[in-house]
C-alpha positions in Angstrom: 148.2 108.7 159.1 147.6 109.4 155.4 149.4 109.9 152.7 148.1 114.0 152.4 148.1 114.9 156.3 151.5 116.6 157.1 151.8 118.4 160.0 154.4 120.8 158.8 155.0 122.3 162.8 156.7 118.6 163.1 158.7 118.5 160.3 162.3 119.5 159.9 162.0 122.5 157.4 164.9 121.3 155.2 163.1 117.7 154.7 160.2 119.3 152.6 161.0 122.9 151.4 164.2 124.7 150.0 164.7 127.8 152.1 166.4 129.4 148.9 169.6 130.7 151.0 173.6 131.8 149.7 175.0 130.7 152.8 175.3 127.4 154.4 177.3 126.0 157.8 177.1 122.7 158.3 179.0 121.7 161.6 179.6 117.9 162.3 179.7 117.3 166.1 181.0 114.9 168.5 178.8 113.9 171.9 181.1 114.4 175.1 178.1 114.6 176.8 175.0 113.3 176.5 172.7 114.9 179.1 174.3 118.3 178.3 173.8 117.6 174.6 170.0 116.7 175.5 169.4 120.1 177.1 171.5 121.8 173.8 168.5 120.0 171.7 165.8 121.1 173.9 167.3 124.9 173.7 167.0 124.5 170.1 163.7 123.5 169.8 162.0 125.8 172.0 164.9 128.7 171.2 165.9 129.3 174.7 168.4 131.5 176.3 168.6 133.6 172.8 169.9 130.4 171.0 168.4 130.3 167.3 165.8 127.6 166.5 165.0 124.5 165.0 163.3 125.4 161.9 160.1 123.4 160.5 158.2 123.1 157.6 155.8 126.0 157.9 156.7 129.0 156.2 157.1 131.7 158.0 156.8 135.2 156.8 158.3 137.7 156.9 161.4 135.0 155.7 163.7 135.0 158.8 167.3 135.4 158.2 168.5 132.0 159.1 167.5 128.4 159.5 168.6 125.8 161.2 168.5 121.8 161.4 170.1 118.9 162.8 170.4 115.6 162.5 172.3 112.6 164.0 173.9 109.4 162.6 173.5 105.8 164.0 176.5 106.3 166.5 174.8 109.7 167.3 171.8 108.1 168.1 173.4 105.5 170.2 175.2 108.1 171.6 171.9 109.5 173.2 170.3 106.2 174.6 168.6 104.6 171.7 169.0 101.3 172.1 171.0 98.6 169.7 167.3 96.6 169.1 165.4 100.2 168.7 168.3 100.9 166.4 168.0 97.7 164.5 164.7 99.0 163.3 166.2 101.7 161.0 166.8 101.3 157.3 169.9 99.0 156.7 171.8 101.7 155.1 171.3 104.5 157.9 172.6 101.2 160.1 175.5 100.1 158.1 176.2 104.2 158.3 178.4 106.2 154.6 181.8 104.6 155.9 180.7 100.9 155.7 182.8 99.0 153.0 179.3 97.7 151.7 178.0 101.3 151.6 181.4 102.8 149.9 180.7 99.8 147.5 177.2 100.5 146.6 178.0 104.0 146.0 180.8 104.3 144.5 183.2 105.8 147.5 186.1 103.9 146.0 189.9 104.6 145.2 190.2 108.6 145.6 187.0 108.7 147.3 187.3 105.8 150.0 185.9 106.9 153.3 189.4 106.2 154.5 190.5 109.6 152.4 187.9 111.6 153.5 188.5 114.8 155.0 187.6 116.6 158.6 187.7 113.1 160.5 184.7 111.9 159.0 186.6 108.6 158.2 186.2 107.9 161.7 182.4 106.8 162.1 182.5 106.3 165.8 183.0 110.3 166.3 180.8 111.3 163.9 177.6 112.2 165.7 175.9 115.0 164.5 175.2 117.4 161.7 174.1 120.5 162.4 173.0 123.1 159.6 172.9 126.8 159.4 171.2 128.0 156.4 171.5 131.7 156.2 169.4 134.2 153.9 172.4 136.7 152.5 174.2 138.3 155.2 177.6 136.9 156.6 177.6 138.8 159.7 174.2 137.0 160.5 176.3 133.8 159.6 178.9 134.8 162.1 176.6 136.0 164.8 174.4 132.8 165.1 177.9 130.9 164.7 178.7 132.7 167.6 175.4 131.6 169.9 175.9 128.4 168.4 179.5 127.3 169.1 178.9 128.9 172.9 175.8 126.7 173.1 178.1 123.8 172.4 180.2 124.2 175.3 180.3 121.3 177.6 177.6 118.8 175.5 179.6 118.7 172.0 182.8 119.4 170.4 183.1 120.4 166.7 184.8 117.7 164.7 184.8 119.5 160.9 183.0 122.5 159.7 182.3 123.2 155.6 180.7 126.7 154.3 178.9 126.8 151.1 177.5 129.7 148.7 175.7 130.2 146.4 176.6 131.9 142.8 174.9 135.0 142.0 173.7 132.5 138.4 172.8 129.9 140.8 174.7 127.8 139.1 177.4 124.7 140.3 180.8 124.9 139.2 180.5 122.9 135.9 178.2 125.9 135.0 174.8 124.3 135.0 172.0 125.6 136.7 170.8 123.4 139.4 168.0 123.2 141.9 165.3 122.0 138.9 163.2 119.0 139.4 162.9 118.7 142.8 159.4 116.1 143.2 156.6 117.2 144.3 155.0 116.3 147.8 151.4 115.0 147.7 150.2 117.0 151.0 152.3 120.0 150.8 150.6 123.4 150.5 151.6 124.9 146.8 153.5 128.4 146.8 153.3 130.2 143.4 156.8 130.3 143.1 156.9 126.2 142.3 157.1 125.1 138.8 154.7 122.6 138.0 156.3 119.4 137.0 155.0 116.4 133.9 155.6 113.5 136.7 152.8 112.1 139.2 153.1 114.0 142.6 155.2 111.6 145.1 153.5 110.6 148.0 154.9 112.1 151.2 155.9 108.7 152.5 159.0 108.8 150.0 160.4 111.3 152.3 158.7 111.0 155.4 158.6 108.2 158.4 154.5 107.1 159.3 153.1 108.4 155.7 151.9 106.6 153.2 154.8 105.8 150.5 154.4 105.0 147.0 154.5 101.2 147.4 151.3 101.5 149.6 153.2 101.0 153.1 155.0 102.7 155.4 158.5 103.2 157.2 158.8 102.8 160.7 161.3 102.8 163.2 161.3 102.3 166.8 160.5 103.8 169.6 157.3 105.2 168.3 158.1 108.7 169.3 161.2 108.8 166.4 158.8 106.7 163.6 156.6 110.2 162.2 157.6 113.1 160.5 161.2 112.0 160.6 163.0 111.0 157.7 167.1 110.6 156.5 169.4 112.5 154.8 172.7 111.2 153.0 175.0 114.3 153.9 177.7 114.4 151.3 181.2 116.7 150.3 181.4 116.2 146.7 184.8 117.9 144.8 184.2 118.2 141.3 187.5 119.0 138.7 186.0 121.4 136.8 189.0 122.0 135.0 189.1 118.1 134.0 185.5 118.6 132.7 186.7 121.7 130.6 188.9 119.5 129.0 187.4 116.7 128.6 184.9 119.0 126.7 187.3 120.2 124.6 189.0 116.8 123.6 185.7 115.5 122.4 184.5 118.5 120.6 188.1 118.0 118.5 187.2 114.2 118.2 183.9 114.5 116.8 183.4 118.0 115.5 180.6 118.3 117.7 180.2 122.0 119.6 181.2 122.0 123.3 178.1 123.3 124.7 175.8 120.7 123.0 178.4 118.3 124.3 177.9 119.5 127.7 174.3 119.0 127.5 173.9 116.0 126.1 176.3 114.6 129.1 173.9 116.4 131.3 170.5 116.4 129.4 170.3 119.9 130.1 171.8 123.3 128.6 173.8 125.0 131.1 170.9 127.6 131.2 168.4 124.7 132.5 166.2 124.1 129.3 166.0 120.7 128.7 167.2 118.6 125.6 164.0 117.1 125.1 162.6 120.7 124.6 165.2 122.5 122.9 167.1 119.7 121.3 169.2 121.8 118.9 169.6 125.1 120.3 170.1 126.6 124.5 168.3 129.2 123.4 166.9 132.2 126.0 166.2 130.6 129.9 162.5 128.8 129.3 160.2 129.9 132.5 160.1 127.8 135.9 156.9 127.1 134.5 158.1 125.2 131.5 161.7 123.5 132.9 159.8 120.1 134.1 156.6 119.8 131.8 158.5 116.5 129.8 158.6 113.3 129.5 160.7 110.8 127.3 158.5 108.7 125.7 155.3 109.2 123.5 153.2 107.9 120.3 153.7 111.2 118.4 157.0 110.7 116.4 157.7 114.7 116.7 158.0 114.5 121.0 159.1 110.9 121.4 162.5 110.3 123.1 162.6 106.5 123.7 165.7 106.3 121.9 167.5 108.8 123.7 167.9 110.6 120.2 167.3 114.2 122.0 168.2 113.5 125.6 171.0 110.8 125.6 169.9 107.7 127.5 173.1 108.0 129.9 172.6 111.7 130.7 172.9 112.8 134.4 169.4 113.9 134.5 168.1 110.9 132.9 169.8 108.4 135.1 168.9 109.5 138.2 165.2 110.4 137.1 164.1 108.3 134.2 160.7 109.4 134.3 158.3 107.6 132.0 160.8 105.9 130.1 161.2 101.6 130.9 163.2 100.8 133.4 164.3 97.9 135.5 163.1 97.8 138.8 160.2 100.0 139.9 159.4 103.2 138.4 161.1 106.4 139.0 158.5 107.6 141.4 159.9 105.1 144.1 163.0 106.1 143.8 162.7 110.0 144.1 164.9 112.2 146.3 164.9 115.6 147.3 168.3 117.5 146.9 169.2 120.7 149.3 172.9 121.6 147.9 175.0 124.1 147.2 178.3 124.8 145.9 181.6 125.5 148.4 184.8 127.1 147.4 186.0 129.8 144.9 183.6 129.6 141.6 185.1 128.1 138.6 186.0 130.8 135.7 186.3 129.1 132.4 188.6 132.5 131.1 190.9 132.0 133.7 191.0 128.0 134.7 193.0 127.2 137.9 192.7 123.7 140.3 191.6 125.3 143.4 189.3 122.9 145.6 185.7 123.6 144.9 182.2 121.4 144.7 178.9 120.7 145.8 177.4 120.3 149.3 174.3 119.2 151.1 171.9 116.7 151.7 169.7 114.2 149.4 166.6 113.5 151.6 164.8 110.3 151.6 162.8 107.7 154.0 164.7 104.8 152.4 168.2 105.3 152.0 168.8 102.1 150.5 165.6 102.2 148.0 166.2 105.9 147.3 170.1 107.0 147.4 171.8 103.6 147.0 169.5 102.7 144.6 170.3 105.2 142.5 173.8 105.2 143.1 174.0 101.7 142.3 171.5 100.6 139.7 171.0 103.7 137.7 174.2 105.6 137.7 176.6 102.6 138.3 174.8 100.1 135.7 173.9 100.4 132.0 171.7 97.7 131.8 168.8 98.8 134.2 167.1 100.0 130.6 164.4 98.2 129.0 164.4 97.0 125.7 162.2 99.6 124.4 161.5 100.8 120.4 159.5 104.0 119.7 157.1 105.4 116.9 159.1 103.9 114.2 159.9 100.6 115.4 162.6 98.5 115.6 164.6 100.2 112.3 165.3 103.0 114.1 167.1 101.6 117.0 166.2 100.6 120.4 166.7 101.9 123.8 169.0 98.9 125.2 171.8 99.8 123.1 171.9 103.5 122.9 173.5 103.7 126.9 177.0 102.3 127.7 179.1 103.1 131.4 178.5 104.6 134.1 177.2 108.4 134.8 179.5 110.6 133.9 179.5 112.5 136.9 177.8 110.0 139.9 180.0 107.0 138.3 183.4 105.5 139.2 184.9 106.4 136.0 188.2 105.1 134.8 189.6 106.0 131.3 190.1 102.6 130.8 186.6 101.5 130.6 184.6 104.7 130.9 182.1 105.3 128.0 179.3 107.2 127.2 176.6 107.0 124.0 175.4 109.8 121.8 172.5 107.8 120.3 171.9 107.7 116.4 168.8 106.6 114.2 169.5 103.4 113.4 169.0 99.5 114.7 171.3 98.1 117.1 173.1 101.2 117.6 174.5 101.1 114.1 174.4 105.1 114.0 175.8 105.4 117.9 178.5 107.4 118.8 180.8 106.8 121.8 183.1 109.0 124.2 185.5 107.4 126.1 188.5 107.4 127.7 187.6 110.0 130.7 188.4 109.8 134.4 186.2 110.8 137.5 184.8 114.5 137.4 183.7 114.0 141.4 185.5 112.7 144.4 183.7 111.9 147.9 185.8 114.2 150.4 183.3 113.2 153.3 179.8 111.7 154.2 177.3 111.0 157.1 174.1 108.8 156.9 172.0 110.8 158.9 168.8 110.7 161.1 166.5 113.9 161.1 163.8 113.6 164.0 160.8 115.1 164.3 160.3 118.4 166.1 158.4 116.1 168.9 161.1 113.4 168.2 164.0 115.4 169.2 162.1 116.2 172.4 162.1 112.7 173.3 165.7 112.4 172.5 166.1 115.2 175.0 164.0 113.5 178.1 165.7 110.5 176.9 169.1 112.0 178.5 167.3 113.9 181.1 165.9 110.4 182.1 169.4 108.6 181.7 171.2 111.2 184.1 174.8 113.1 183.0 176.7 110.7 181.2 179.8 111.5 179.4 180.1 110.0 176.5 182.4 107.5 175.6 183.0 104.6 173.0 
């Protein structure tokens, strides 16, 4: 198969477009059965009996009024007769599953996010099965009616172990007040829609998100059986609570420190303005929204002295934005495009108003897509936002005298990274060499806590009919562990 033939009738919808919803359902399911749970599949696929269907990659119009996905983790799997050496195929992360003390490790799910704290029973990996999402256009009653055909459905196949609604803002923004949803790659092979902005970066082979396509390393991931290894890909499923109030104030506390306004502090942490526009465009000033067209056209580094960021001068080094998508600047390991993801998340709970602050639980929700968990997620999890020595020693136009890029980063990402006032740090790069003209926050706690995860499988539209036969062939088996 290469790298530019997608057949988007086999591909999970959510895997390779953004259906541009304000309501989300994800349900996390148990197996009780597995036969019963192979005929629940099947009804899905085909939308039998009324049930709604399994959405796919080709766009549909007019746009219906819900979507719907699913996708299973290793125990899940297991659960519905693949076997331990087919299983043994999958990527090492998806096997090890988000509850593994190597995994929480890697990532970060330490202290107040530990798997062992998280919420729903998704500290218990053995029930956790499958993940089921309901993306809805607008309307709540449609929300409640397909709930409705959906939780009769799961009678006698699945129970439901934890359910989490999300929504988005009428802004779309998150709850620290940024817009989000910009710089999403884009898929060598996937039809363009006017609506997406073009982006600076190389397009991303489709094999960075999808099993049996070309990815950008020149192979391919597999998996076995053979009917489960194309158009199939993972998804890291994560609840993310972020203290919007303790970002307030950390804002605050460092504008008194340095004298330095609290919006431009917020987007140099970032590397965007809360309205989207990039530092590296509008470096002094938010200024009016910039168009789609105009959000992504960057890059950091350059020969021309005027657009050059090596140094991080504009765009901090060690901002969220430039950690977990470095673009053109020098990194260690393999460039950025290896290690792209594609996010579909949206915020839960009450939205944050900085005129009236309260502590109610609220954050962030969904999937980051990938076809290597470890060389996508974990890698940036652990080598970019964890580590700040994965730059390059790196000077730009003017040399060496005005600083280089090795020493104008310190920490861990502000938000991604396990941040303990005690040794958290972040650099506001200055012209100068060394970092002689740096600048350094410190002394801040966590912004986000893991409240639940799921390494998660999503099959092919033809790969969840062979996980359907599969029970069919095996028989009704309850299932039990």
């Amino acid at each position: 198969m290469s790298d530019s033939a997608i057949d988007l009738d086999d591909v999970q919808g959510v895997i390779l477009r953004g259906y541009r919803v304000r309501l989300v359902r994800h349900f996390v399911l148990t197996i009780t059965d597995a036969a019963a749970t192979g005929k629940l599949i099947e009804a899905l696929v085909r939308g039998r009996a009324g049930f709604p269907m399994i959405s796919s990659a080709r766009i549909i119009e007019p746009k219906p009024s819900s979507f719907l996905n699913i996708s299973f983790s290793a125990a899940g799997l297991a659960a519905l007769g693949v076997t331990a050496a087919q299983l043994a195929s999958f990527d090492p992360a998806f096997q090890r599953g988000a509850t593994d003390p190597v995994t929480a490790a890697t990532v970060g799910d330490l202290g107040p996010s530990a798997p062992e704290r998280w919420i729903g029973g998704l500290d218990n990996a053995a029930r956790v099965h499958i993940v089921l999402s309901l993306w809805v256009a607008s309307s709540a009653e449609v929300m409640e009616t397909v709930s409705v055909q959906l939780r009769a459905a799961f009678v006698g196949g699945v129970s439901e172990l934890y359910v989490q609604d999300g929504g988005e803002f009428p802004d779309n923004t998150v709850h620290f007040g940024y817009r989000h949803g910009i710089a999403q790659p884009t898929i060598i092979g996937m039809p363009r829609r006017e609506r997406d902005a073009p982006d600076a970066q190389p397009h991303v082979p489709a094999g960075e998100f999808l099993l049996g396509h070309m990815n950008a390393a020149g192979g391919t991931y597999r998996v076995l059986p053979q009917e489960l290894s194309s158009n199939s890909s993972y998804g890291v499923f994560r609840i993310l609570e972020q203290d919007v109030a303790g970002f307030e104030a950390m804002l605050a506390r460092y504008a008194a420190e340095t004298g330095i306004d609290t919006e431009i502090l917020a987007a140099k942490l970032m590397g965007r303005w809360r309205n989207g526009n990039p530092l590296t465009l509008t470096p002094t000033a938010q200024g009016a929204p910039l168009p789609d067209a105009q959000l992504n056209r960057f890059e950091f580094v350059g020969s021309d002295p005027a657009t050059d960021d090596t140094l991080g001068l504009k765009c901090p080094i060690g901002a969220h934005i430039r950690r977990n998508n470095p673009r053109d600047a020098a990194v260690i390991g393999t460039d950025s495009t290896h290690h792209r993801l594609v996010r579909r998340s949206i915020p839960y709970g009450r939205q944050y108003d900085r005129a009236r602050p309260d502590t109610h639980e609220r954050g962030l929700i969904g999937f980051f897509i990938n076809a290597s968990i470890r060389n996508q997620f974990e890698f940036l999890s652990s080598e970019w936002n964890r580590r700040d020595d994965f730059v390059k020693s790196a000077t730009g136009p003017e040399g060496a005298v005005a600083g280089n890029a090795v020493y104008n980063i310190s920490g861990e990402d502000f938000l991604a990274g396990v941040n303990d006032p005690a040794s958290s740090a972040f650099t506001l790069p200055g012209k100068g060499p060394k970092g002689s003209a740096n600048r350094t926050l410190d002394g801040f706690s966590r912004l986000v806590t893991t409240r639940g995860g799921v390494y998660c499988f999503f099959p092919s539209i033809k790969g969840l009919l062979y996980l359907a036969q599969l029970t069919a062939a095996a028989g009704s088996t309850p299932y039990q562990r």
